[in-house]
C-alpha positions as CSV (number, residue, x, y, z in Angstrom):
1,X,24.1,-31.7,41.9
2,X,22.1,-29.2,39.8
3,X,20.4,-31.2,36.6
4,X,20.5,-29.5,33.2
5,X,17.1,-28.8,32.0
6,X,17.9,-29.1,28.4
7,X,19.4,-32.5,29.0
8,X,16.1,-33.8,31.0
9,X,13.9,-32.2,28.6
10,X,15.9,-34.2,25.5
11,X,16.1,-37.6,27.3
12,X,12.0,-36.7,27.8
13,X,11.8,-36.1,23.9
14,X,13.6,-39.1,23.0
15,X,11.9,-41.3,25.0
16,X,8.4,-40.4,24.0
17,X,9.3,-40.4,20.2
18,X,10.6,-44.3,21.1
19,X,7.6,-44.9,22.4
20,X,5.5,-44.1,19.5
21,X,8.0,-45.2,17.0
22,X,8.8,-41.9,15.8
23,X,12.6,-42.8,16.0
24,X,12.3,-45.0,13.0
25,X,13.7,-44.1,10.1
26,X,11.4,-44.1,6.9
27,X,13.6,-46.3,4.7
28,X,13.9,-49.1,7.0
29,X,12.8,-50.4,10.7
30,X,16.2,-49.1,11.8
31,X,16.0,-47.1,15.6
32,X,18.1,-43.7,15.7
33,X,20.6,-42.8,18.1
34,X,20.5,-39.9,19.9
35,X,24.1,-38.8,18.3
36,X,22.2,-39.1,15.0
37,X,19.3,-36.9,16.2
38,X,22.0,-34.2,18.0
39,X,24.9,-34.4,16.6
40,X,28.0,-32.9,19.1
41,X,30.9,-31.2,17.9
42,X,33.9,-30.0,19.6
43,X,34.9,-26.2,18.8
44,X,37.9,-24.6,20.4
45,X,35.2,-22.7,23.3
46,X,34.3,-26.6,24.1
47,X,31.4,-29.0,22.9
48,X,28.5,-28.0,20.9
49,X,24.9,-30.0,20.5
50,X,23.4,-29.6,17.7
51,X,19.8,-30.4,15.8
52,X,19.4,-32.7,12.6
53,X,17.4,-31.1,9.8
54,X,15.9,-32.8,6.9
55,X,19.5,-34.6,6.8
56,X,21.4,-30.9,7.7
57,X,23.0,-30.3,11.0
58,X,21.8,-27.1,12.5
59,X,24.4,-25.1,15.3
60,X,22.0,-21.7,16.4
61,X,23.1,-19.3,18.4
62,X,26.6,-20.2,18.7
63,X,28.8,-17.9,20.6
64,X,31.9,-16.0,18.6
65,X,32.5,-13.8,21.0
66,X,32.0,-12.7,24.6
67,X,29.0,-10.4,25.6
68,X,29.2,-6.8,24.7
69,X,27.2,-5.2,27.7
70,X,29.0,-3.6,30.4
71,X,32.6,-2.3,30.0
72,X,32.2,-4.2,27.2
73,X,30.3,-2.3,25.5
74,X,31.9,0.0,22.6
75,X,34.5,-2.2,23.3
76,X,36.0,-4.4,20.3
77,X,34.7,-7.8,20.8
78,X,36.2,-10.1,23.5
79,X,36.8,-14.1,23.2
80,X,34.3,-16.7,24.3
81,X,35.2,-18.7,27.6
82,X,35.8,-22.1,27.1
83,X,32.6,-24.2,28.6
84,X,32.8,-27.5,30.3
85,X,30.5,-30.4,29.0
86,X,28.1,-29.4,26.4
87,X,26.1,-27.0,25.1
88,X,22.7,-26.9,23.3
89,X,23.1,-25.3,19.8
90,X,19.3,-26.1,19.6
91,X,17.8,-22.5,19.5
92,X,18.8,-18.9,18.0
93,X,20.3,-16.4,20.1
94,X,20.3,-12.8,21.0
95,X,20.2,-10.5,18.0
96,X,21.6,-6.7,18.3
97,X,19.6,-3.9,20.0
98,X,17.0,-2.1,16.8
99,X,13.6,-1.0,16.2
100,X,11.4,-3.3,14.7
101,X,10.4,-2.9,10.6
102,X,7.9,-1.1,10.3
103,X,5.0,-3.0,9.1
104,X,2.6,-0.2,8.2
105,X,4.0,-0.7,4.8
106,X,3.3,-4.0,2.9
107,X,7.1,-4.1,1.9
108,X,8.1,-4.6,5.3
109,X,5.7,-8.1,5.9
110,X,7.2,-9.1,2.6
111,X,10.7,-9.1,3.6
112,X,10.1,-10.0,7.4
113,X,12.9,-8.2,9.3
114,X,10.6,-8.0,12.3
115,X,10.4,-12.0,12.6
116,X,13.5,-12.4,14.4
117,X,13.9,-15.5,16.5
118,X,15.9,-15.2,19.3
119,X,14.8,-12.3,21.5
120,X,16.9,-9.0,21.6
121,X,19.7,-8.2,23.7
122,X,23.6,-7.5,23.9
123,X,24.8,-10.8,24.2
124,X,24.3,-10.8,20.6
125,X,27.6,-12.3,18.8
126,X,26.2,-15.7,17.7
127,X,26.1,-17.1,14.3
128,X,24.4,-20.4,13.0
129,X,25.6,-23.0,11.0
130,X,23.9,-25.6,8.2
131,X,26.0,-28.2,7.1
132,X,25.6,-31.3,5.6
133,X,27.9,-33.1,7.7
134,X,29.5,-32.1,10.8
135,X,33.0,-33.9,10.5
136,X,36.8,-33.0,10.2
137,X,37.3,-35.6,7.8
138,X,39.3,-34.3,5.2
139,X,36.7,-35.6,2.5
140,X,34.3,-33.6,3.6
141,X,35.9,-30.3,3.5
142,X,32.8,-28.3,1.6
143,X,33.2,-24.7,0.4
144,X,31.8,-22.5,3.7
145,X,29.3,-19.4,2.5
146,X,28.9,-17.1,5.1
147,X,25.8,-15.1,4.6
148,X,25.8,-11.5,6.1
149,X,22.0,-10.1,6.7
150,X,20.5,-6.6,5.2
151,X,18.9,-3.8,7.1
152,X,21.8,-1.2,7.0
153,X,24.3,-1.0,9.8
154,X,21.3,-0.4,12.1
155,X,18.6,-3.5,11.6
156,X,18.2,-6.9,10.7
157,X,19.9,-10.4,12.3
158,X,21.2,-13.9,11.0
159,X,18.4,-15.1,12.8
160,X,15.8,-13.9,10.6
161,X,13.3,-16.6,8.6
162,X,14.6,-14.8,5.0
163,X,18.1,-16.2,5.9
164,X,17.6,-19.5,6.7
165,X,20.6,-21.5,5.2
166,X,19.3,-25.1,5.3
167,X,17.9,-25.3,1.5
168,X,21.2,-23.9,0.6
169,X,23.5,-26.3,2.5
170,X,21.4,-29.2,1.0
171,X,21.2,-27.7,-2.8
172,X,24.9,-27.0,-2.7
173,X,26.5,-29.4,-0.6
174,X,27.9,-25.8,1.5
175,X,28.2,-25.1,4.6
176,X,26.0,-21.9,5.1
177,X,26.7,-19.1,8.2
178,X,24.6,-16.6,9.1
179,X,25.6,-14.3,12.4
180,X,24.6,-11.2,14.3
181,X,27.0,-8.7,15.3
182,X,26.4,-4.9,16.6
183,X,24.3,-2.6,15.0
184,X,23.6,1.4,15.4
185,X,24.9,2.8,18.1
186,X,25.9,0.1,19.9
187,X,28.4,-1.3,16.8
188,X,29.1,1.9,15.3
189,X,29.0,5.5,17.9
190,X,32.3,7.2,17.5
191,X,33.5,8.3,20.9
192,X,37.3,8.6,20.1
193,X,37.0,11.7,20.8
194,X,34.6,12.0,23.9
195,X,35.7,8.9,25.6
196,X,39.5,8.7,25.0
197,X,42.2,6.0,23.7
198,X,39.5,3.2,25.7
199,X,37.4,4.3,22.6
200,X,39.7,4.7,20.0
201,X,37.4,2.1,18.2
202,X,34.3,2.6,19.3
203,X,33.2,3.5,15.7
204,X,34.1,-0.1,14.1
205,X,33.1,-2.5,16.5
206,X,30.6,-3.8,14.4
207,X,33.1,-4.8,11.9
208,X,35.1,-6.0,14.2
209,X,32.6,-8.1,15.6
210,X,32.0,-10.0,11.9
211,X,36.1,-10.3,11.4
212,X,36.0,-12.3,14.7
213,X,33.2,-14.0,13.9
214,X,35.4,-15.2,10.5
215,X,38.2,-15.9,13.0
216,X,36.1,-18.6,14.6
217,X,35.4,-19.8,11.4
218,X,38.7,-20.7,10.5
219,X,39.7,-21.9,13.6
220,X,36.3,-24.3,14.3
221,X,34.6,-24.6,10.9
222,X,36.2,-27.9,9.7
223,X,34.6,-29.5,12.5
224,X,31.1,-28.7,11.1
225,X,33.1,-30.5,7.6
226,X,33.9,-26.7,6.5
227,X,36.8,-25.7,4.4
228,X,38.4,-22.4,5.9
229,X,40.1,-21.6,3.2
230,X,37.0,-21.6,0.8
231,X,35.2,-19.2,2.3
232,X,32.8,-16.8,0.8
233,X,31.3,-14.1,2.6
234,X,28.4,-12.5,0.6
235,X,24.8,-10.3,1.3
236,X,22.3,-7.5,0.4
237,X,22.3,-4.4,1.3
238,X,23.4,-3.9,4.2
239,X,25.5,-7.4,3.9
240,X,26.8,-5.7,0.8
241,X,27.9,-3.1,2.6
242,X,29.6,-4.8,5.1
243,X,31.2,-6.8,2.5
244,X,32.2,-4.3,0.8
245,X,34.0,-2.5,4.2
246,X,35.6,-6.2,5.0
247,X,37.7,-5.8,2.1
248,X,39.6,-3.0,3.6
249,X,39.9,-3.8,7.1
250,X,43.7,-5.1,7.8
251,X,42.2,-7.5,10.3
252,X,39.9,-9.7,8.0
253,X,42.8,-10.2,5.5
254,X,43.2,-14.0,5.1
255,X,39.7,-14.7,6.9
256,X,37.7,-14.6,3.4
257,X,38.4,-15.7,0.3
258,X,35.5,-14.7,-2.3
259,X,33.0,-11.5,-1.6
260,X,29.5,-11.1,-2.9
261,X,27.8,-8.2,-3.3
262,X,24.2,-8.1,-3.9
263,X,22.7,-4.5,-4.0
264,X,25.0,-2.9,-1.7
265,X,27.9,-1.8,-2.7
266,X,29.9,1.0,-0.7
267,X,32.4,2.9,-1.9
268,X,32.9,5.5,0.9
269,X,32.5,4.7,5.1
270,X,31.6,7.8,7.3
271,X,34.9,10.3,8.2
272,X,35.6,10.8,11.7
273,X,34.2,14.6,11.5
274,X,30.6,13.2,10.8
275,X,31.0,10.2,13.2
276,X,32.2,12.3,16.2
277,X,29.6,15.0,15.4
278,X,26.8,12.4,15.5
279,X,28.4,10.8,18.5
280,X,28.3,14.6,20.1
281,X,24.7,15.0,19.6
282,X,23.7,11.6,21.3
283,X,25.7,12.2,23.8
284,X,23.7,15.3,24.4
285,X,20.2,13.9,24.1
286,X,21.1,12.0,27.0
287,X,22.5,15.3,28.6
288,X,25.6,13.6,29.9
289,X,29.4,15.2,31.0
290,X,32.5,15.3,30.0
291,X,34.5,11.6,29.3
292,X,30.8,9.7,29.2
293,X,31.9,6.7,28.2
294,X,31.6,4.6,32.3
295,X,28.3,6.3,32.1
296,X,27.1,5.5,28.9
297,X,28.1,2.0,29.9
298,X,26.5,1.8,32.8
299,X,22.9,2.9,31.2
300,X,19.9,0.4,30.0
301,X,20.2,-0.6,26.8
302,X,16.7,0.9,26.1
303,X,18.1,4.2,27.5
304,X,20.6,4.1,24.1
305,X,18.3,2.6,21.6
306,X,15.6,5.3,22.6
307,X,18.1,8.1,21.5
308,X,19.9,6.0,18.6
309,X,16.0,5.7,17.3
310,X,15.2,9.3,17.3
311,X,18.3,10.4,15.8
312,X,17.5,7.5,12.8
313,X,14.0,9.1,12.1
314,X,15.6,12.4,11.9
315,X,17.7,11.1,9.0
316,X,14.2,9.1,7.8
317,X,12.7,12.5,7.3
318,X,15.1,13.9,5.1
319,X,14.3,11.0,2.9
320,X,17.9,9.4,3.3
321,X,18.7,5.6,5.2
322,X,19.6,5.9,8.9
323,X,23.3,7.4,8.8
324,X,23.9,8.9,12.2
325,X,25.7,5.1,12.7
326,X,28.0,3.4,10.4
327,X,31.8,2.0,10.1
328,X,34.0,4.7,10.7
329,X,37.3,5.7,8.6
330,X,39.3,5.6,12.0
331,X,42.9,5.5,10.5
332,X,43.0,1.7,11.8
333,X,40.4,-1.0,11.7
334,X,39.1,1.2,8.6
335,X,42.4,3.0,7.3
336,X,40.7,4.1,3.8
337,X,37.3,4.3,1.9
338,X,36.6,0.8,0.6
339,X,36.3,1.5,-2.8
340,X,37.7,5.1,-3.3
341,X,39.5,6.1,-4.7
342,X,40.3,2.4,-6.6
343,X,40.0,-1.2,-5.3
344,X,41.6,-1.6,-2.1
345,X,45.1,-3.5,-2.7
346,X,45.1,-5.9,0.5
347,X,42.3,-7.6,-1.0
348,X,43.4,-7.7,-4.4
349,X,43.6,-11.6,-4.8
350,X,39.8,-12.0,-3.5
351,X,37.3,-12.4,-6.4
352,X,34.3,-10.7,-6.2
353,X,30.8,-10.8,-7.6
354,X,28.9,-7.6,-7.7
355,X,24.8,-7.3,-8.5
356,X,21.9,-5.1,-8.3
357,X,18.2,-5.7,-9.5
358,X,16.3,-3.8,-11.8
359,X,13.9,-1.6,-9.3
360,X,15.7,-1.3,-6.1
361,X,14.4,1.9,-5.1
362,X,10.5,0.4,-5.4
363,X,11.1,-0.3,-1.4
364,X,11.1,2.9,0.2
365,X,8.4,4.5,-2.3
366,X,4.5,3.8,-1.5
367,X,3.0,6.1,-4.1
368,X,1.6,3.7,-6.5
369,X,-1.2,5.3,-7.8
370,X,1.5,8.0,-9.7
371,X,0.6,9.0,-12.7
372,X,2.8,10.1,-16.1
373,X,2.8,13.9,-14.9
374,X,3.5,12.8,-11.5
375,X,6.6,10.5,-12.9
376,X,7.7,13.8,-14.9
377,X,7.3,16.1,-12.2
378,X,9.5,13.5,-10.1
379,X,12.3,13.1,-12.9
380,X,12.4,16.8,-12.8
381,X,13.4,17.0,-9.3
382,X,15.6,14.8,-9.8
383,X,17.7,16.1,-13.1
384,X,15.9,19.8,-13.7
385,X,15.4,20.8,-17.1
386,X,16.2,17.2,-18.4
387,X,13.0,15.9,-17.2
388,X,11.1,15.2,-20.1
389,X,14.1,13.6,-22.2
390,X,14.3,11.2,-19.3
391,X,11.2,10.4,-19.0
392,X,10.8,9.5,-22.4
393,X,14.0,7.3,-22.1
394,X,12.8,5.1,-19.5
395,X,9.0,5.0,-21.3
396,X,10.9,3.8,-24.4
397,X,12.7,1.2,-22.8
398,X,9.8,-0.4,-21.3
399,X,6.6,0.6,-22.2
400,X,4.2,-1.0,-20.3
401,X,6.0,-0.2,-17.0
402,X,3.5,2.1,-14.5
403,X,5.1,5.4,-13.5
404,X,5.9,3.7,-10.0
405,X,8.0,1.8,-11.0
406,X,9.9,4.0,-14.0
407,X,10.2,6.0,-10.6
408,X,12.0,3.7,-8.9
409,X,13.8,2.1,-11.7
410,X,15.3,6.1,-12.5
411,X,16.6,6.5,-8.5
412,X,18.1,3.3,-8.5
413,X,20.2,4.0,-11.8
414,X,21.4,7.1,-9.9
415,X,22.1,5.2,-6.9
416,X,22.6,1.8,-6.4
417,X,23.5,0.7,-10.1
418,X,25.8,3.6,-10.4
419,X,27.7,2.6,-7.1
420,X,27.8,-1.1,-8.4
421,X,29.2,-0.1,-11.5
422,X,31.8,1.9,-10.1
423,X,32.3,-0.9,-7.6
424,X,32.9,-4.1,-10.4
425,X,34.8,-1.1,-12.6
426,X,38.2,-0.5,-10.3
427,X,37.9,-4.0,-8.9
428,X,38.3,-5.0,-12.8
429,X,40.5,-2.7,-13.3
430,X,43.2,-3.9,-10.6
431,X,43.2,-6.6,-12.5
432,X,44.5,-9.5,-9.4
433,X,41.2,-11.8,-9.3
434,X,37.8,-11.4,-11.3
435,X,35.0,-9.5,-10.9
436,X,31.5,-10.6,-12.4
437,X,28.4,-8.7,-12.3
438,X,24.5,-9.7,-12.7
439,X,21.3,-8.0,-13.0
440,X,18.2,-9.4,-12.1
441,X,15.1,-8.5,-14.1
442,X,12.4,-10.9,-12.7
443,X,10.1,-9.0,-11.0
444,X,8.6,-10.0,-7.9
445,X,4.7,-11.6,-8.0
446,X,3.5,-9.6,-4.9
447,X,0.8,-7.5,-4.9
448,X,0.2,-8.3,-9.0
449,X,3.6,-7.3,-9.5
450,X,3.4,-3.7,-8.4
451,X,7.0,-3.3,-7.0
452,X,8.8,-4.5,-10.4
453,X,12.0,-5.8,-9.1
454,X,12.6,-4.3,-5.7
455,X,15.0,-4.3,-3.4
456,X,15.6,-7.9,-2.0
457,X,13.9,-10.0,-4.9
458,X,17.0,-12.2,-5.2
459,X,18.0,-13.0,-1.5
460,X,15.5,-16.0,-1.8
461,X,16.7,-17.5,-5.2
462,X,20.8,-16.7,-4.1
463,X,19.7,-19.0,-0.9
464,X,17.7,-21.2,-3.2
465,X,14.8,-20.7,-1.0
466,X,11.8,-19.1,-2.6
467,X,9.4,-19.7,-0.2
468,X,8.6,-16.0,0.7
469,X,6.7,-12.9,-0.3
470,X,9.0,-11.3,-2.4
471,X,9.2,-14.6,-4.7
472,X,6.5,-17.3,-3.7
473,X,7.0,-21.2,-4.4
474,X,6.3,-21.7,-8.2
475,X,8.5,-24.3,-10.9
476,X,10.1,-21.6,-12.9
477,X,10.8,-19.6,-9.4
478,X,12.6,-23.2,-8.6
479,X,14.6,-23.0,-11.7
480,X,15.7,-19.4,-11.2
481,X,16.9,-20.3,-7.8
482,X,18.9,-23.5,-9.3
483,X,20.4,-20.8,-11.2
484,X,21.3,-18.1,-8.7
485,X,22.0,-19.9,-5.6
486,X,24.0,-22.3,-8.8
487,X,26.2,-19.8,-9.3
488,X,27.1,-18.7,-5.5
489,X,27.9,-22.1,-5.1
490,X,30.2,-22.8,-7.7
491,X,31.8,-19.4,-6.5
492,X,32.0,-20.2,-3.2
493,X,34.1,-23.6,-4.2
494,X,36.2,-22.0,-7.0
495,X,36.2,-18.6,-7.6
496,X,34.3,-18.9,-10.6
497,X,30.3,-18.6,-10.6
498,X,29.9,-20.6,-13.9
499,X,28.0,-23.7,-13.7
500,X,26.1,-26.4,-15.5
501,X,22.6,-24.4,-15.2
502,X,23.5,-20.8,-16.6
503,X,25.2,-19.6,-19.6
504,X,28.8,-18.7,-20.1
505,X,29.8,-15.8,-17.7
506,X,32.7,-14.0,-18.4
507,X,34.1,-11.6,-15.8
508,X,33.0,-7.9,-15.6
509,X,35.7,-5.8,-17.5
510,X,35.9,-2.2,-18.3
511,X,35.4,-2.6,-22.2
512,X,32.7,-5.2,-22.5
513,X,31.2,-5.3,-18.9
514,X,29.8,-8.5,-19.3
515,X,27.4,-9.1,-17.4
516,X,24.7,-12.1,-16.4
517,X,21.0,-10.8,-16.9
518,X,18.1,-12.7,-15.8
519,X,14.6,-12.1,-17.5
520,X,11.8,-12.6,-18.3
521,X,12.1,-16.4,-16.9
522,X,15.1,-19.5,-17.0
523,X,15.0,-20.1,-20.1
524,X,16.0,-16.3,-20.8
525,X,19.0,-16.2,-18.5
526,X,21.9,-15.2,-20.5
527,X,25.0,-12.9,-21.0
528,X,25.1,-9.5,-22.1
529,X,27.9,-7.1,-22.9
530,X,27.5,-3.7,-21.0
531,X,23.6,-4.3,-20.4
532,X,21.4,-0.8,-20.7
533,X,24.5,0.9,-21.5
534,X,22.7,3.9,-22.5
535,X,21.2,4.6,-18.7
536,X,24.8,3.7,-17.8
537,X,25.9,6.4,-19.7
538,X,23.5,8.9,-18.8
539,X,24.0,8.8,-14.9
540,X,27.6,8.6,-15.5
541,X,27.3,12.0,-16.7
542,X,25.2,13.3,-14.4
């Protein structure tokens, strides 16, 4: 009979750590069992092994659904087979087909997409789990906060070192997700028109992927000492995104019970006219026939991320985010804009927190030696004749800001604050469940500060882990996380962010928008009606 290498190779570990003593605890001379070093649940695929942590229990790399190469692929996602015995959870696995980050610009290192554990490869639908306990004792039903990861619909994994749930699963007594689903054109290429009904779907599959991933969640996650039905799903950027799409997918109704979004918020998904023109011109990159789908399934995966990639930088060019691939209004998975033309109804009873920070739009701009008739000539592209008024807004506001990051500050009022408004707007004004809103002010320490608040500067503090570039382990960076990540918590078990360690927050409504502000540091953390309602104003306008 074959031996399992894993199991040889643990027996091996455990019996050198016995025979050093490294099996006894620090407290006392007590010996631990191997069930206390790898603890074993039982999910409804079979038996998982998983790694203690600091007192967590780690699951990585835990299968939620079958893999997606082959006739598979473009295909929504297929069940796991049940295993016999049991597996290792021990190590991440497979996250989806992308290009690396590119680390020719300093903002890529700081948010370290490109460190992704795991290796990459289709068999990609895996999420990992941090829980304090893994029972399904009834006491220890903890609220579950599934975390979705940034990078678009094209980049990023669960796997990544910025996502690491442990510090939140031991701050908050949570049990913290993070998964990896399909990106680009593997999760997202609309061939309902080239490849037939087999298709029909092709263009969601990467939302379909996280809606099964939720599925196993409430079928397994009490046996990781879960609650399924306190489940938050939250995430930046991209996660936003999906978050946002999650709320109007038929299929996820029921699987979720709060929604986060942190600097992502989507109003729109791509129409089918877009998606099947993009699908048309990969298609003909690779110079294929008529009904391509058996082909395009039958072709390396590097084959199709070769051509997803060039068709990205064409979009990279133009200045915009990589849109050739993203959820798809199909009529079905995705049977209307997310929010647009109001909050979708389906959802209606899940609360929802909605954020930005102050200088998103610092991470895709490396011009930081602008100066003030740079900044004008910039505002002037951006609003014409208005320029100089503009300008002279944002100087007022803040005037020891450089012109870098008034820059950035003055795109991401016309972008990504505008959509979160909108966003926390109609979900306040279907009035069912709650929204509440935050901006975060505290800019990041890297690089003397140069980026302001960018993009990302609040992942770490809303997974109370600031050990990272874009934050950096500090006391008062330890208190803003006890805030943040505070809050998510207490949302994640209730509905309702407040807590012991910020200020009264009152939900985001159309007349007062209140709205939590942090600045400056802790101590300065505090409500605010309608916060720079002026800019607000302005771009509402425009």
């Amino acid at each position: 009979m074959q031996k399992d290498p894993h199991s040889i190779r643990r027996r091996s570990l455990l019996g050198a750590a016995a025979a050093t003593g490294a099996l006894w605890c620090a407290q006392g001379a007590r010996a631990m069992t191997e069930s206390e070093i790898f603890p074993i649940v039982e999910t409804s695929n079979g038996r998982l092994r998983g790694l203690m942590s600091g007192g967590i229990a780690v699951f990585k790399g835990v299968h939620y659904g079958a893999d997606t190469a082959g006739t598979n692929r473009f295909m929504p996602p297929a069940p796991v087979a049940r295993w016999a015995g049991v597996r290792d959870a021990t190590a991440y696995g497979n996250y989806a087909p992308q290009l690396p980050a590119d680390r020719r610009r300093a903002y890529a290192d700081l948010i370290m997409y490109d460190l992704q554990p795991g290796g990459m490869g289709e068999d990609c639908l895996v999420m990992n789990i941090w829980t304090p306990s893994a029972s399904p004792s009834s006491s220890a039903k903890r609220p579950v906060m599934v975390h979705l990861h940034g990078g678009g619909y094209y980049a990023g994994s669960g796997n990544s070192p910025q996502f690491d749930g442990e510090m939140l699963a031991r701050f908050g007594d949570a049990v913290v997700v993070t998964l990896n689903h399909r990106l680009g054109s593997f999760g997202f290429l609309d061939l309902s028109e080239l490849g037939g009904s087999d298709a029909a779907r092709s263009g969601t599959v990467g939302m379909l992927d996280i809606v099964a991933a939720l599925g196993w969640i409430q079928q397994n996650i009490a046996a990781f000492g879960g609650d399924p039905q306190r489940v938050l799903v939250f995430g930046q950027s991209g996660g936003g995104l999906k978050t946002s799409v999650l709320m109007a997918m038929p299929s996820a109704r029921g699987l979720f019970h709060r929604a986060g979004v942190m600097s992502g918020s989507a109003l729109r998904v791509t129409t089918q006219d877009a998606s099947r023109q993009a699908a048309s011109e990969f298609v003909a990159a690779l110079g294929l026939g008529k009904d391509p789908l058996r082909q395009l399934q039958a072709l390396p995966m590097q084959t199709l991320l070769a051509v997803q990639v060039t068709m990205e930088n064409s979009d990279r060019a133009k200045g915009e985010a990589p849109r050739a691939f993203s959820p798809v209004l199909d009529g079905s998975a995705i049977a209307r804009h997310p929010f647009d033309p109001d909050a979708p109804a389906l959802s209606a009873e899940v609360p929802m927190i909605v954020s930005t920070v102050l200088d998103e739009r610092a991470y895709r701009m490396v011009n930081f030696d602008l100066d003030e008739a740079g900044l004008l000539k910039f505002a002037q592209t951006r609003v014409g004749a208005d320029g100089r008024q503009l300008v002279a807004m944002y100087r007022d506001e803040d005037p020891a800001a450089s012109p870098y990051v008034l820059q950035a500050r003055i795109d991401t009022d016309m972008t990504f604050r505008r959509t979160a408004q909108v966003q926390a707007a109609r979900k306040a004004a279907a009035g069912a469940a709650p929204a509440y809103s935050y901006l975060w002010k505290i800019p990041s320490p890297a690089y003397g500060g140069r980026y302001g608040a960018p993009h990302g500067t609040d992942i770490g503090p809303s997974l109370h882990d600031i050990r990272h570039g874009l934050n950096g382990p500090s006391a008062e960076s330890v208190r803003l996380a006890d805030q943040l990540a505070g809050a998510w918590v207490a949302f994640a078990a209730s509905g309702d962010p407040n807590n012991a360690r910020t200020p009264r927050w009152a939900p985001y409504t159309p007349g007062p928008r209140s709205t939590l502000v942090f600045e400056g540091d802790s101590s300065r953390t505090r409500t605010q009606d309608d916060p720079r309602k002026s800019f607000r104003e302005y771009w509402a306008a425009h």
